[in-house]
N, C-alpha and C positions, 0 to 999 in steps of 0.2 A: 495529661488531661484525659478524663473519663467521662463517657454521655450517657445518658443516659434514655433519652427523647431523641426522637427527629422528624421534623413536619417536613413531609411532602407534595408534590401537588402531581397530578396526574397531568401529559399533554392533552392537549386538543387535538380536534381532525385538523384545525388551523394551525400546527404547529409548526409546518414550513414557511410559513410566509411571517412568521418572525424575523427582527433583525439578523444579519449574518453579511461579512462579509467572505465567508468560503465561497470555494470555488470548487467544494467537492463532489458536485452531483445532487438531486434531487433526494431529499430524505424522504421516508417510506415511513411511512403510519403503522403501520403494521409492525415494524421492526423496533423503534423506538417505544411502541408499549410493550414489549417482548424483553427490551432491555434496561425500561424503567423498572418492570415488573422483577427483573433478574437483581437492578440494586437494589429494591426494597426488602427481598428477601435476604442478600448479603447482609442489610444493617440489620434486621431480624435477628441473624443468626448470630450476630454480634451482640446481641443482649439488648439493644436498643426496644424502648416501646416507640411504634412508628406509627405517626397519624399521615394518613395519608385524604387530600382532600380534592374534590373532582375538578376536573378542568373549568379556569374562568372563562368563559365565552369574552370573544372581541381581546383575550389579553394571550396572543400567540406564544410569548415568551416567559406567562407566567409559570410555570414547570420548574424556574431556573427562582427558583423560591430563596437562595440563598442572599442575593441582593437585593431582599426587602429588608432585611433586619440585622442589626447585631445584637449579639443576646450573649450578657456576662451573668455571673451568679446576683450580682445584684441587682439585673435589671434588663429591659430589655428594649434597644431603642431602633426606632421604627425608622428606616432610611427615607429617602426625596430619588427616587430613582430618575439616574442621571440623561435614559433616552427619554424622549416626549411619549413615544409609544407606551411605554411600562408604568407611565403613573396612573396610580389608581390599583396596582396590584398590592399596595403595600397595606391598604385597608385590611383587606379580605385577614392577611397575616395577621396583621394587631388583634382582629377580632377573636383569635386562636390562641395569640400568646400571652392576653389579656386573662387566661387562665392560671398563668406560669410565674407570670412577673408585672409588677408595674412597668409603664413605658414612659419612654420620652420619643420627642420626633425631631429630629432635621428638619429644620427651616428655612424655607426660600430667602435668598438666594444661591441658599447652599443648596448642593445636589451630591446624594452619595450613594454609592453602591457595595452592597456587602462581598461583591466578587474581589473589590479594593480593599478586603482588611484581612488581616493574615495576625494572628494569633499567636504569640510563644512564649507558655504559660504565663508570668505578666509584664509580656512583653507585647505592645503593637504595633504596628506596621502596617502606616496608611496611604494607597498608593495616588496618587496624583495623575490623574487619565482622562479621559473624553468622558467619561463618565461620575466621575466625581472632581468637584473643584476644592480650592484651598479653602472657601468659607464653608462647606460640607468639611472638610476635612477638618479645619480647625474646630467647628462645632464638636463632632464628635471626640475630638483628641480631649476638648475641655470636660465633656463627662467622664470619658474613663480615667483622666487625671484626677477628676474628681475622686474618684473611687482606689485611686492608690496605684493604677498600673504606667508603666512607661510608655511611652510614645512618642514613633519616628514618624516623619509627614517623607515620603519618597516617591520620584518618579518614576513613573510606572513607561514613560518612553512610548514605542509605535502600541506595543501589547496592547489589549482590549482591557484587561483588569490584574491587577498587582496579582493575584493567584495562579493567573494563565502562566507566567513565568517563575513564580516562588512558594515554597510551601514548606511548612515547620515537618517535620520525622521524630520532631519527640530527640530528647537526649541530646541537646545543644545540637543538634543538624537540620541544616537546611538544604532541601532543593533546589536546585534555580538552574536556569537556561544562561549562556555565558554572558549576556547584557546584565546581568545583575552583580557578579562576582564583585566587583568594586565600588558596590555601593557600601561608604561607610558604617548605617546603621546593622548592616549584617556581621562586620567584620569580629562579634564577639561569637559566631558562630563557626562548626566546622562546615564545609561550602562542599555540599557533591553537584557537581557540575556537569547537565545533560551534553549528551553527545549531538553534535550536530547532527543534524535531521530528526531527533526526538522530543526535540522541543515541546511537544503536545505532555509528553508525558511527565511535564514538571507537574501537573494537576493530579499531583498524585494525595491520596486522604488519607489520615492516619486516624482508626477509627479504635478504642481500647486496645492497644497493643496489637494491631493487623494491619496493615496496608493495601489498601485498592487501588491500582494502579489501569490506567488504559491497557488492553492487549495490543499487542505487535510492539512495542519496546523492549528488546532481547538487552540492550545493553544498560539501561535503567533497571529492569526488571532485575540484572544483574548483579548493579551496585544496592538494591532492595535486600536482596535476598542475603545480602553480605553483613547485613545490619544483624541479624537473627533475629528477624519478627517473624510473622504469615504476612504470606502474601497470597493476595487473591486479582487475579485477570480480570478484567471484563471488559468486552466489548460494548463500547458506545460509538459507535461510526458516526448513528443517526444524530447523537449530541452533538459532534464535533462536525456537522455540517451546517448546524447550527450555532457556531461560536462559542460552545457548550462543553461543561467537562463536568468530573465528578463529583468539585465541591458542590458547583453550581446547584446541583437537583436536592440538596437538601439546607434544612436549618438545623444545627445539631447542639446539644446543650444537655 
């Protein structure tokens, strides 16, 4: 897969008092525009044209713009975000991507989040969490079948969203932290499996042939570098205080 776009959303000064259940310490405003600012220019330099648009007031968690939407070549459909806090950010998106693609939306009583859908090429992988429900999920599995791709409905378990623990590498491999290894619909993949205590960095992106992965995973960053892509570090502490990783801060397409 190759992108070409990616919408972003700049944090707010309210960006701490977003949903999170870490336990990591007080996130720092100053730091996380420092290191929003750092991956916007990575996707830059990746070829990407990157809009990037200012922070919604009253929506602390909008920044994490990737579960308002999923966006295929044919189309682009507008999620029902699964906290009570984040509805209403998925307008603002539509209004953006209504440049790009027709939309569709997620319907109450379905509720889904785009941090629950994992891509591999037309393969999908929808995960089933506190944040997205089976009639969210069955809705959207019905459009993309629509449109000719496959689709697995899977649980996602304690994790926050299907990506926190698994992520496509491109070239039949998949990431994943060991709660995933024996989930059936991955078994037509090859399976590199995070080392205990690096769990965080299953949220790893694969962006036109490069990888950005979190820094401080020496042993991940490892089995990356064995694949022979680029690899590129970055630190997001600030994200990840905030339940937050790499896919999360953008839409890519």
């Amino acid at each position: 897969m190759s992108f070409k776009t990616a919408i972003l959303r700049m944090p707010g000064e309210d960006f701490g008092s977003g949903e999170t259940t870490s336990e990591l310490g007080n996130p720092d405003f100053n730091m996380i525009l420092s290191q929003h600012n750092e991956y916007t220019n990575i996707l830059k330099q990746l070829g990407l044209d990157v809009i990037v648009l200012d922070p919604l007031p009253g929506y602390p968690d909008a920044y994490f713009v990737e579960d308002t939407a999923v966006i295929i070549p044919e189309i682009g459909i507008i999620t029902n975000p699964g906290a009570q806090s984040r509805k209403g950010e998925e307008d603002g998106i539509e209004f953006i991507l209504m440049r790009f693609r027709d939309t569709l939306r997620i319907k109450p009583p379905g509720v889904l989040d785009g941090g629950d859908v994992l891509q591999a090429n037309n393969h999908f992988f929808i995960g089933l969490s506190e944040r997205t429900n089976r009639e969210g999920a069955d809705q959207l599995s019905d459009i993309l079948k629509r449109f000719g791709y496959i689709v697995d409905i899977v649980s996602v378990g304690d994790g926050l969203h299907l990506k926190s623990g698994v992520n496509y590498l491109g070239d039949g491999k998949m990431l994943m932290t060991y709660v995933f290894r024996d989930i059936p619909g991955f078994s037509d993949f090859e399976r590199l499996i995070i080392k205990e205590g690096e769990e965080y960095a299953a949220n790893t992106l694969l962006i036109n042939g490069t990888f950005i992965t979190p820094a401080g995973f020496p042993d991940t960053h490892k089995q990356l570098a064995a694949l022979d892509k680029p690899v590129i570090t970055l630190n997001v502490s600030e994200v990840r205080k905030m339940d937050g990783g790499l896919t999360c801060m953008s839409l890519r397409f």
